[in-house]
C-alpha positions in Angstrom: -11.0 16.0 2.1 -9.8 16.9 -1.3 -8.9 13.4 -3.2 -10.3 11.5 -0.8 -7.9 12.3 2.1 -10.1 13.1 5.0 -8.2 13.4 8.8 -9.4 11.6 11.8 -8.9 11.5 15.4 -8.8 8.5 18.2 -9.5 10.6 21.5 -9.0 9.7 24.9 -10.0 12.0 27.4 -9.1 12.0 31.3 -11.9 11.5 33.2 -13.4 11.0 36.3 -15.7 8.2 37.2 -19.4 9.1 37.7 -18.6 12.9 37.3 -20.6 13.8 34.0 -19.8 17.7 34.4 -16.0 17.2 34.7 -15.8 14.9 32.2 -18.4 16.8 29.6 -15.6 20.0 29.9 -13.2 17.2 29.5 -14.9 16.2 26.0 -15.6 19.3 24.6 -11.9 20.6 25.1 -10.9 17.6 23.3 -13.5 18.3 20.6 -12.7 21.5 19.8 -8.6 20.8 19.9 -9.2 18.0 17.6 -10.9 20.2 15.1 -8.2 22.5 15.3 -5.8 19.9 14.3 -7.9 19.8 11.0 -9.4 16.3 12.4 -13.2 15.7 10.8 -13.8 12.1 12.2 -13.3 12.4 15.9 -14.3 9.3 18.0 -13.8 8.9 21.7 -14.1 6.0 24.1 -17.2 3.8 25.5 -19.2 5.2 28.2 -16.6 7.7 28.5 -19.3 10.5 29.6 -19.8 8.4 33.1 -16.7 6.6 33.0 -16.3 2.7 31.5 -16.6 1.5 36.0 -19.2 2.7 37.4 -20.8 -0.6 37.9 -24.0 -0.2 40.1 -23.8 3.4 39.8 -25.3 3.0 36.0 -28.4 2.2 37.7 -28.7 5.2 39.2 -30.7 7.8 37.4 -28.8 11.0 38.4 -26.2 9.3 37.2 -28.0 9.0 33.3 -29.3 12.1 33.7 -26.4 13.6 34.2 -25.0 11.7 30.9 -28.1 12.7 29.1 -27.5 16.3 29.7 -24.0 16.3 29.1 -24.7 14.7 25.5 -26.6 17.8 24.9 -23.9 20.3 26.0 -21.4 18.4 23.6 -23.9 18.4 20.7 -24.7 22.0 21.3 -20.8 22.9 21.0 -20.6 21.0 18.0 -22.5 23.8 16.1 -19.5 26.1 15.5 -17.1 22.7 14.7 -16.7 21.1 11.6 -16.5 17.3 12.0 -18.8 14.3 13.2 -18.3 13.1 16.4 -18.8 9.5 18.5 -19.2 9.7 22.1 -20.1 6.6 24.1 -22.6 7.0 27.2 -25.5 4.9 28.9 -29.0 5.8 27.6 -32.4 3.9 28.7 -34.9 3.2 26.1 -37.8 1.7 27.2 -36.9 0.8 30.6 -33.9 -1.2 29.7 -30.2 0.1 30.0 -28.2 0.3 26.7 -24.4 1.3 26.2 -24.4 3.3 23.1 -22.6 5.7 21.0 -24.1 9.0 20.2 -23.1 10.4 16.8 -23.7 14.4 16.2 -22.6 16.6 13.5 -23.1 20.4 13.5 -25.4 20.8 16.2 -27.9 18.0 15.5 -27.6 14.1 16.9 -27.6 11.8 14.3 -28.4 8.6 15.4 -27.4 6.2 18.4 -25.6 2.8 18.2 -26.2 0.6 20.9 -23.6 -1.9 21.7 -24.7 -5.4 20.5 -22.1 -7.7 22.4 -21.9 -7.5 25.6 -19.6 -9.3 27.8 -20.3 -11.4 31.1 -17.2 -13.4 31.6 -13.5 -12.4 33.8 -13.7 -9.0 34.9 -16.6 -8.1 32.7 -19.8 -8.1 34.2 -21.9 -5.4 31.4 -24.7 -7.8 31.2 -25.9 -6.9 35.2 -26.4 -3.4 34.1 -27.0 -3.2 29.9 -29.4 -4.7 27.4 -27.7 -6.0 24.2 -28.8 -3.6 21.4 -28.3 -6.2 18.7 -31.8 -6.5 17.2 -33.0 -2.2 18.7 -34.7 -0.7 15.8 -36.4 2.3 17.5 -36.2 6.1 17.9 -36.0 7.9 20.9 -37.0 11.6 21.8 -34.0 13.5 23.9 -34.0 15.9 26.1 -34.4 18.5 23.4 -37.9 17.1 21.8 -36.0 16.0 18.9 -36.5 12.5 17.9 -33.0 9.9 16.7 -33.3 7.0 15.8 -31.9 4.1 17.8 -30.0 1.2 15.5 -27.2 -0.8 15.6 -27.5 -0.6 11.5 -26.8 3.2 11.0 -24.7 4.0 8.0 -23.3 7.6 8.2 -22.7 9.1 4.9 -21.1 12.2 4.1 -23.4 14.6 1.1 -20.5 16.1 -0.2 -18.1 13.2 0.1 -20.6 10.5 -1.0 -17.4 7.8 -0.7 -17.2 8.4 2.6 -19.5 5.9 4.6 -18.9 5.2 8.8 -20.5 3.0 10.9 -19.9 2.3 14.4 -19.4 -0.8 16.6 -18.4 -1.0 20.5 -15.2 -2.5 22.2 -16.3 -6.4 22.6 -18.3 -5.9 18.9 -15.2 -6.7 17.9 -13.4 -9.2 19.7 -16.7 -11.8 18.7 -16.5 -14.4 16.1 -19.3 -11.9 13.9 -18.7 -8.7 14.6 -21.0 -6.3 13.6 -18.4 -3.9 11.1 -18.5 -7.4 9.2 -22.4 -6.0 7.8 -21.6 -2.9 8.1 -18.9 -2.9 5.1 -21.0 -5.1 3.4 -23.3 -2.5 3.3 -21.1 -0.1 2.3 -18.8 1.1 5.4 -15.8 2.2 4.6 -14.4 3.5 8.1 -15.4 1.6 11.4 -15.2 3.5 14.4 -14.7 1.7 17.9 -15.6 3.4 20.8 -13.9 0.7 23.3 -13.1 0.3 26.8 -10.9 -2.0 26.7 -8.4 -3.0 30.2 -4.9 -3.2 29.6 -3.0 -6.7 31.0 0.0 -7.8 30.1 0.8 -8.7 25.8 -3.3 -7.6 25.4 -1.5 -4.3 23.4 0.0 -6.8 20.7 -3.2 -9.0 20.6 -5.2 -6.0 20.1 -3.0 -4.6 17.7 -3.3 -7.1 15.0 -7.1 -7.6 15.9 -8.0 -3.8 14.8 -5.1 -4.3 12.0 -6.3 -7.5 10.5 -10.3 -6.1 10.1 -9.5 -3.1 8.7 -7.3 -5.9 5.8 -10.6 -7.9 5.8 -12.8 -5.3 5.5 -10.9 -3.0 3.2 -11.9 -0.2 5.5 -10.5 2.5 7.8 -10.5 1.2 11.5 -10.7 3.9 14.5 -10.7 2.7 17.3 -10.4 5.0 21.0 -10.0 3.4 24.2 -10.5 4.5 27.8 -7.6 5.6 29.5 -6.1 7.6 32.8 -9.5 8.3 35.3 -11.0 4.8 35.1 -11.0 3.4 38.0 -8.6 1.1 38.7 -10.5 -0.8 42.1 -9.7 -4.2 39.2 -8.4 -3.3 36.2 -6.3 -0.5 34.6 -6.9 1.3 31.4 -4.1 2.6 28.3 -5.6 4.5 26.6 -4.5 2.2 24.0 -5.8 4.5 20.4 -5.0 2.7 17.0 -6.0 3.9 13.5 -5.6 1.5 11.0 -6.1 1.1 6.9 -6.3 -1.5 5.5 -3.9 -3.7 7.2 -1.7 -1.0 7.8 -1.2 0.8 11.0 -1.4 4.8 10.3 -0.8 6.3 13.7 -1.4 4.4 17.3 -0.8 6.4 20.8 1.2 5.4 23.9 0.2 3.4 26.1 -0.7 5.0 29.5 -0.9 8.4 28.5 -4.4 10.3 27.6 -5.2 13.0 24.4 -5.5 12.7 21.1 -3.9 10.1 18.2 -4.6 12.0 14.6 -3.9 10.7 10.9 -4.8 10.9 7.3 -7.2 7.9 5.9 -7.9 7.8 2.0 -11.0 7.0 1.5 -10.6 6.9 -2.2 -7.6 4.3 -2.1 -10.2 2.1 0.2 -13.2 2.5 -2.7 -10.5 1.3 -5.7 -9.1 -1.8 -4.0 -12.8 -2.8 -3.0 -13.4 -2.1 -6.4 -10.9 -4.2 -8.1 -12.1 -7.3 -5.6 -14.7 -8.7 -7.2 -15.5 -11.4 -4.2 -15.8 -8.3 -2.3 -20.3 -8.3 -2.8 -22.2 -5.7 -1.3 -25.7 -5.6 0.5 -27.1 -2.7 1.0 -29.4 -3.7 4.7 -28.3 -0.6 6.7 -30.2 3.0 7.6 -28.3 5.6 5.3 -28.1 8.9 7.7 -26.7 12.2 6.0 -24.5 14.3 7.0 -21.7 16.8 5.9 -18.8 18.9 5.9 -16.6 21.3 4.5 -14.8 20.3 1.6 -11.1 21.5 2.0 -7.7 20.3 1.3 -6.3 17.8 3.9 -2.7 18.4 5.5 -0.9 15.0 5.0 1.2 14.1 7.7 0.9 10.6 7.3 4.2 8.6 6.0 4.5 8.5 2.2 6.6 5.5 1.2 9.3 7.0 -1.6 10.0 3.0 -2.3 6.6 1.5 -1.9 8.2 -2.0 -3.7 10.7 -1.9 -1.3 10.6 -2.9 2.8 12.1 -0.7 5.1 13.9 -2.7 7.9 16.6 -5.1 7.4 14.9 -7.9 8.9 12.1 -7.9 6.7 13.8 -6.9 3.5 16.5 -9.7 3.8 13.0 -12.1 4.2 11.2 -10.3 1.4 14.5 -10.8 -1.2 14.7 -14.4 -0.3 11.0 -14.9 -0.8 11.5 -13.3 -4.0 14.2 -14.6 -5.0 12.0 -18.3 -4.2 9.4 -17.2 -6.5 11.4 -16.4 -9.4 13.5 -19.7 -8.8 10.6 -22.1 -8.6 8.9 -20.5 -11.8 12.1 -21.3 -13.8 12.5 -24.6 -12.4 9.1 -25.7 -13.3 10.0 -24.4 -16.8 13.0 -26.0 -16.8 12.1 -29.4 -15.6 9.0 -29.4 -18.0 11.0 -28.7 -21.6 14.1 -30.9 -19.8 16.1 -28.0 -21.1 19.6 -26.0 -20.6 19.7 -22.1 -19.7 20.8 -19.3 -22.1 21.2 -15.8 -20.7 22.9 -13.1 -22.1 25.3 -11.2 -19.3 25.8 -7.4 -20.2 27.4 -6.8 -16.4 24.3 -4.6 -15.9 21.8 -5.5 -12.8 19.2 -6.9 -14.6 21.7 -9.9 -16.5 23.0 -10.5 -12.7 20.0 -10.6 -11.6 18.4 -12.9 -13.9 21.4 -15.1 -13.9 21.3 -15.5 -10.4 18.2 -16.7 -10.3 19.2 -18.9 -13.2 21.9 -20.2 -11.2 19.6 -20.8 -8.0 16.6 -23.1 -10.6 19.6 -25.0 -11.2 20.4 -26.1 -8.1 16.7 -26.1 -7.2 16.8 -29.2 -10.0 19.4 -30.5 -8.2 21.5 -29.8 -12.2 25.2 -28.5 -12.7 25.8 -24.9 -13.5 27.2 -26.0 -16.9 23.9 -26.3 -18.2 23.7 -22.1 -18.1 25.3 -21.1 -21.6 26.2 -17.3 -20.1 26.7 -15.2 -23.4 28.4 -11.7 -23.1 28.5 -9.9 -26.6 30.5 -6.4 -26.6 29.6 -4.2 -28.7 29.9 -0.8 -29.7 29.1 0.8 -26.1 30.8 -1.9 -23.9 33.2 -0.4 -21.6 35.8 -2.5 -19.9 34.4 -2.1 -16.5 31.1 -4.1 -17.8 32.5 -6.3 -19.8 34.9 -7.6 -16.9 32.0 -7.9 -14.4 30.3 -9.9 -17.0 32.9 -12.4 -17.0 34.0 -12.6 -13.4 30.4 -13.3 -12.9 30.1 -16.1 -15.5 33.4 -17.9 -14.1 32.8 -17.3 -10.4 29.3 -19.3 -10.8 30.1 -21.6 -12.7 28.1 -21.4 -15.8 29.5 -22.1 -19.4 31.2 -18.7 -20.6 30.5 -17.6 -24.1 31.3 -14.7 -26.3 30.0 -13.3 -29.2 31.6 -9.7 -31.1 28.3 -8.3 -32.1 30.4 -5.5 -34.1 31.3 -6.6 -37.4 27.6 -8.6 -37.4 26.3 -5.3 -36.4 28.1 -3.8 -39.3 27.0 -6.2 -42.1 23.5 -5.8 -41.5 24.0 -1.8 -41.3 25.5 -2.1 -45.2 22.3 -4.6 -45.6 19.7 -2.4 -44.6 21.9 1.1 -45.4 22.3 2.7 -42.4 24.9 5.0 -41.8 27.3 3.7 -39.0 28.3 7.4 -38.2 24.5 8.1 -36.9 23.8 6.9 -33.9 20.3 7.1 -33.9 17.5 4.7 -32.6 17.8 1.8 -36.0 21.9 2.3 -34.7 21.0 1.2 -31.2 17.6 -1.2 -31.8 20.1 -3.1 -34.2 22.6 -4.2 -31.6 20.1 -5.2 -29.2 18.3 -7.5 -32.1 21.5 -8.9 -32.9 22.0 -9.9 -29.5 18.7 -11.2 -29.1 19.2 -13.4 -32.8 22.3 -15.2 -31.2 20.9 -15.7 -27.9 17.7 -17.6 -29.8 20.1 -19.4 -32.0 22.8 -20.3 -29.4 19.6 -21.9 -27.4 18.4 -23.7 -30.6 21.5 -25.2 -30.5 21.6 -26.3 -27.4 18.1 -27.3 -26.1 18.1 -24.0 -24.5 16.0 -21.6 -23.0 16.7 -18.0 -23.7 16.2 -16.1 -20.3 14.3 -12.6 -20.1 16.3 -9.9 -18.2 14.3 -6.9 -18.4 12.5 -5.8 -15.5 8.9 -4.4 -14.8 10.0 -0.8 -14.9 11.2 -1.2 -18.6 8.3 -2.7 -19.4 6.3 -0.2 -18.0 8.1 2.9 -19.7 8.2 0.5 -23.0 12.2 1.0 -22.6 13.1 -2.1 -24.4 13.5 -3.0 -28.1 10.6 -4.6 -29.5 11.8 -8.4 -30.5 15.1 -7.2 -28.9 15.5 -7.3 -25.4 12.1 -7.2 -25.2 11.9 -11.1 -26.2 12.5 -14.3 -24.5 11.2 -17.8 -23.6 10.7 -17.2 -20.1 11.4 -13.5 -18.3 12.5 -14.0 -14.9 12.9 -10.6 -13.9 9.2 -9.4 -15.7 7.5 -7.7 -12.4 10.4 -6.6 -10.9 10.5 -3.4 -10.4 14.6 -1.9 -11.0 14.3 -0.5 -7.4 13.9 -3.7 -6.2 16.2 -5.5 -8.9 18.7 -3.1 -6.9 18.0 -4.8 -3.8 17.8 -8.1 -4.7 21.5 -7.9 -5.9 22.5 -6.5 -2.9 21.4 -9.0 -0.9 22.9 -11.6 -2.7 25.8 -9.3 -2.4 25.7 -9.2 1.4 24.8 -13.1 2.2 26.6 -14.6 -0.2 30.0 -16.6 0.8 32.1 -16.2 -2.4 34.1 -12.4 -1.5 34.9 -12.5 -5.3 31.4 -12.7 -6.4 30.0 -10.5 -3.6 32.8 -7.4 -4.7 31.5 -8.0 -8.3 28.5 -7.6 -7.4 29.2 -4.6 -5.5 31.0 -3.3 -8.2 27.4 -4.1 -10.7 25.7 -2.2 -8.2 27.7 1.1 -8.3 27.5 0.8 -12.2 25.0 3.4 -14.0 22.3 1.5 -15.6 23.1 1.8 -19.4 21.8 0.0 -22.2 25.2 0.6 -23.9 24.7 1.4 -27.0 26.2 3.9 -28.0 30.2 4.2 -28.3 32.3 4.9 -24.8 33.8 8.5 -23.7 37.2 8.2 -22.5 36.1 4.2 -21.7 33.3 5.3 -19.5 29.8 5.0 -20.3 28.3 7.6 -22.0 24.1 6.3 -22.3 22.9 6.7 -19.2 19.6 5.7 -19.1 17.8 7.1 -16.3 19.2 10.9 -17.7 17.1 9.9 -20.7 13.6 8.8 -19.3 14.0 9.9 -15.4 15.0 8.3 -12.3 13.9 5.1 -12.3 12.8 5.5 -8.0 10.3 8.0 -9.5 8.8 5.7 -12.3 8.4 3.2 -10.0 6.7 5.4 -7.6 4.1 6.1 -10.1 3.9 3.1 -11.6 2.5 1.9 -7.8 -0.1 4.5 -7.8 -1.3 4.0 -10.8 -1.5 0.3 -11.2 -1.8 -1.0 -7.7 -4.5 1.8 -6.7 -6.0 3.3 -9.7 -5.0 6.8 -8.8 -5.0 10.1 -10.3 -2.5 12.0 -12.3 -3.4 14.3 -9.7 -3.2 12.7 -6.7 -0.1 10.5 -7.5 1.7 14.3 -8.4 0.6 15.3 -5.0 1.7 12.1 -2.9 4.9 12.2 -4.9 5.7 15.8 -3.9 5.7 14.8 -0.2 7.6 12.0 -0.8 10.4 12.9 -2.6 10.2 16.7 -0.8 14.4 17.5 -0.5 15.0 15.1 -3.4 13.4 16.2 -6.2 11.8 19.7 -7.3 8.7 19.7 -8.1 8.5 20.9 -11.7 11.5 18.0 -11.7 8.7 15.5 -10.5 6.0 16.8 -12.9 8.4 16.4 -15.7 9.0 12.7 -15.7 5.4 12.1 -14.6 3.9 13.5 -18.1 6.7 11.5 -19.4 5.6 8.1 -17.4 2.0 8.5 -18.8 3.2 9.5 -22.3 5.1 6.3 -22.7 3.1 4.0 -20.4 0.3 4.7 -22.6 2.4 4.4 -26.0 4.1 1.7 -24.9 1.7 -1.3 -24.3 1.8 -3.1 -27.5 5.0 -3.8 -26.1 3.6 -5.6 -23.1 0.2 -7.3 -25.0 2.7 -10.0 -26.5 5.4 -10.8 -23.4 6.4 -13.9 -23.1 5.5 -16.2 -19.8 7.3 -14.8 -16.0 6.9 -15.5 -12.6 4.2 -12.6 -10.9 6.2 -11.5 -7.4 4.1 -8.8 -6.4 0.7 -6.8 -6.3 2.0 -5.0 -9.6 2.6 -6.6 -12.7 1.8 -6.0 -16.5 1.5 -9.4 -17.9 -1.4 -9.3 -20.5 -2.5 -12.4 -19.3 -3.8 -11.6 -15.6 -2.8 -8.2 -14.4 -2.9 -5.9 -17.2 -5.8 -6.2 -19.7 -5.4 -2.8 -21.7 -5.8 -1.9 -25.1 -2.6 -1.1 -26.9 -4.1 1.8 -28.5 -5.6 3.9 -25.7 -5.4 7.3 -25.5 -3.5 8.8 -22.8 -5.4 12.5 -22.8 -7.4 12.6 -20.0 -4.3 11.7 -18.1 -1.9 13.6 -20.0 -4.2 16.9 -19.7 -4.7 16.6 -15.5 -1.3 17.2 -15.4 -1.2 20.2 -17.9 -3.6 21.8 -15.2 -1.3 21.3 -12.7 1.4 23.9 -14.2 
């Protein structure tokens, strides 16, 4: 539960229908091997203490009797058990029939949810046997004396987890134009539970899929929803077992179909409160019942997947579709530039993966304007750490696209303004470097005043973010293509072109770019190979982007992001490796913003970005402490 990971569990027991013994042993087996799987949220299906069928059977009192008693044989178990639990069963209130969940923590029942839709249509026929509970406001007295209360509006919240807030709706709750979880989130739910019943027919798993997936997106919550299974019986209909856990438009775990026992997985409640935070349209209304309840704080075992690329998608199919869309975006942002200033294209090309990048996009606004590539004035400009193997990529690149190849010697205007400003040639120290990448920058402005030009940005969001970029250097432009890019996508966005493209020349080049280390080259060659490799001066770049996720796209931790990064990079990286270049992420992410309050217009790709103009609003002289001494505690 510690940082807001709590661990819940979709149950689906096998039953037998109308035997409330059986499946009462069945239940509490489940219970109690749930809990020992660390699980604190454990929800099982609708009615599943009589079974989902039993049609005229649920108007037979031994038969709610028997459900009645087995409720208080499961409640009683849950004394010694640490977790809340949801179990679905008939229950008569004031001589009318309602399909409920009972919710019981530690011995005590909190409260009962009655279902509010209930379906009369196909092979559903509820409505013969239950009352909808939609507007039930009342308590009831069980068959221990003690009085619940009765509510379709019953917010469950946790005392010593106060972000953690469930509410509970039933199977065709759900499936309605209003469903009921809609309220409850408004009013402050941030995990639905679903104890369902729903019969399995052919292509229902897929619809159902994407209905639990796309209101848990909606909602911004955790969805758990557990479905009857193997012991319904199947005179009609059959039953999967179907479980699915979902957050926030993202599957976390989700059984087989057809098979009975228990689905388990990590929700972050804390993630869910920061991005309802950060949505201002999302407006709460506080109408529900608050009921209390609690548990033991501990430390939840993650087993859920931590992405070590969260910029990045995993299969082909959808990476190939995410590139191109990319790709689009930075294209069509150019072109509108482009076509408003009726201007040509400068960009310098150092044969790294940013220039190619940013030149192919170039190149692709151009023939989005329907223009020839001799309007993009490519500039490569060696200088003292060009190597040959850069340099000749540059070029090939230039000529094999067609743009206009020019090149500019930055050395011996390098070495004038040293004897200008007095700086020793022989000391290769930070003025040595920034003054090359200025230079460059000066005849990449002037070569576009010349020529109605714009000068195209190349650096990428991971620079920006880490500040590694000279300030009116590199760090300057008239529009920045490549500005919330992250350089582990840049990567892949290279590649793709690399592996779709129909020139072999241009696709081995690019290859050839992608096996290159990144390197500002700037300082002088060893034995022609570069010697400046950039990520063995501020960290692996797959690591600063991790981070940079967590911090900007959720808000997280020092802590937490130390923690998530551990398991995600576990074989990679050590960990005093990992807490190393996280102090040193914060350090210059904090240092580093006045770099980023004056950047020059660039198409936003993503949920992260840092333009100072809509993503990033921070002060350029914020202390980093707080931050920097959560990680001292962590040695």
């Amino acid at each position: 539960m510690k940082q807001g990971f709590i661990k819940v569990a979709a149950v689906t027991p096998k039953i037998r229908v109308a035997d409330t013994q059986y499946n009462t042993k069945q239940i509490s087996g489940l219970m109690k091997e749930s809990v020992a799987q660390g699980a604190k949220i454990i929800v099982f299906p609708e009615l599943c203490l009589t079974g989902y069928t039993c049609q005229d059977l649920f108007l037979q009192e031994t038969l709610l009797n028997g459900a009645r008693q087995g409720l208080l044989q499961l409640v009683e178990q849950s004394n010694g058990l640490d977790g809340i639990f949801f179990v679905g069963l008939p229950y008569e209130i004031a001589g009318k029939l309602y399909n409920v969940a009972a919710v019981f923590s530690h011995g005590h029942v909190l409260g009962l949810v009655p279902k509010s839709c209930i379906p009369n249509y196909n092979e559903f026929y509820e409505a013969r046997h239950f009352t909808s509970g939609e507007n039930l406001h009342t308590e009831v007295t069980l068959l221990d004396g003690s009085r619940v209360p009765v509510d379709r509006d019953l917010l469950f919240v946790c005392e010593n987890m106060p972000k953690l807030a469930i509410s509970v709706e039933i199977c065709e709750d759900l499936w309605t134009p209003n469903p009921p979880s809609i309220s409850h989130a408004l009013s402050g739910a941030d995990v639905i539970v679903n104890l369902s019943a729903s019969n399995e027919v052919t292509g229902k798993d897929s619809y159902r899929r994407e209905l639990v997936n796309g209101q848990s997106a909606r909602l911004i919550c955790s969805y758990i929803y557990a479905s009857a299974g193997e012991g319904e019986s199947t005179q009609d209909l059959v039953f999967s077992g179907h479980n699915i856990i979902s957050e926030n438009g993202h599957v976390l775990a989700e059984s087989r179909r057809f098979e009975y026992g228990i689905t388990c997985s990590e929700i972050d409640v804390e993630r869910l409160c920061e991005e309802r935070r950060r949505m201002n349209t999302f407006v709460t209304e506080d109408t529900h019942t608050r009921i209390p309840f609690s548990l033991e704080m501990e430390e939840t075992e993650l087993t859920r997947f931590i992405d070590p690329a969260p910029f990045v998608p995993k299969d082909k199919a959808n990476r190939e579709k995410r590139c191109e869309e990319i790709l689009m975006i930075q294209a069509m942002g150019l072109k509108k530039r482009l076509e408003h200033t009726n201007a040509n294209a400068v960009v310098g090309i150092s044969g790294g993966l940013d220039s190619t990048l940013a030149l192919l996009v170039t190149v692709r606004a151009f023939d989005l304007c329907g223009r020839d590539h001799e309007g993009i004035i490519a500039v490569t400009m060696p200088g003292f750490g060009t190597t040959d193997r850069t340099y000749d990529n540059a070029v090939s690149l230039i000529q094999t696209l067609g743009a206009e190849f020019v090149e500019v010697d930055i050395k011996n205007a390098v070495n004038v303004h040293f004897a200008d400003i007095g700086q020793d040639a022989s000391v290769h120290d930070v003025t040595y470097e920034n003054s090359q990448a200025r230079e460059r920058t000066q005849i990449l402005m002037d070569i576009a005043n010349k020529n109605n030009a714009l000068v195209i940005g190349t650096g990428d969001l991971s620079e920006l973010a880490l500040g590694w970029a000279t300030y009116n250097g590199d760090h300057m432009s008239m529009y920045a293509v490549n500005a919330s890019v992250p350089k582990t996508l840049v990567r892949h966005l290279v590649r793709y072109y690399a592996d779709t493209f129909d020139d072999m020349r241009l696709s081995e080049t690019l290859y050839d770019v992608l096996d290159t280390p990144v390197s500002p080259e700037l300082l002088p060659p060893e034995d022609g190979k570069i010697s400046q490799k950039t990520e063995d001066l501020v960290g692996p770049y797959e690591l600063h982007d991790f981070f940079l996720y967590y911090l900007l796209r959720l808000g997280f931790s020092p802590a937490k992001i130390y923690r998530l990064a551990k398991i995600a990079f576990d074989g990679v990286y050590e960990d005093a490796f990992i807490l190393k270049w996280l102090k040193t992420f914060f350090r210059r992410f904090f240092a580093q913003q006045f770099k980023r309050s004056c950047l020059p217009d660039g198409p936003k790709v993503g949920s992260v970005a840092v333009s100072p103009r809509g993503d990033l609003r921070m002060p350029s002289d914020a202390s980093a402490a707080l931050w920097l001494k959560e990680l001292e505690q962590l040695e």
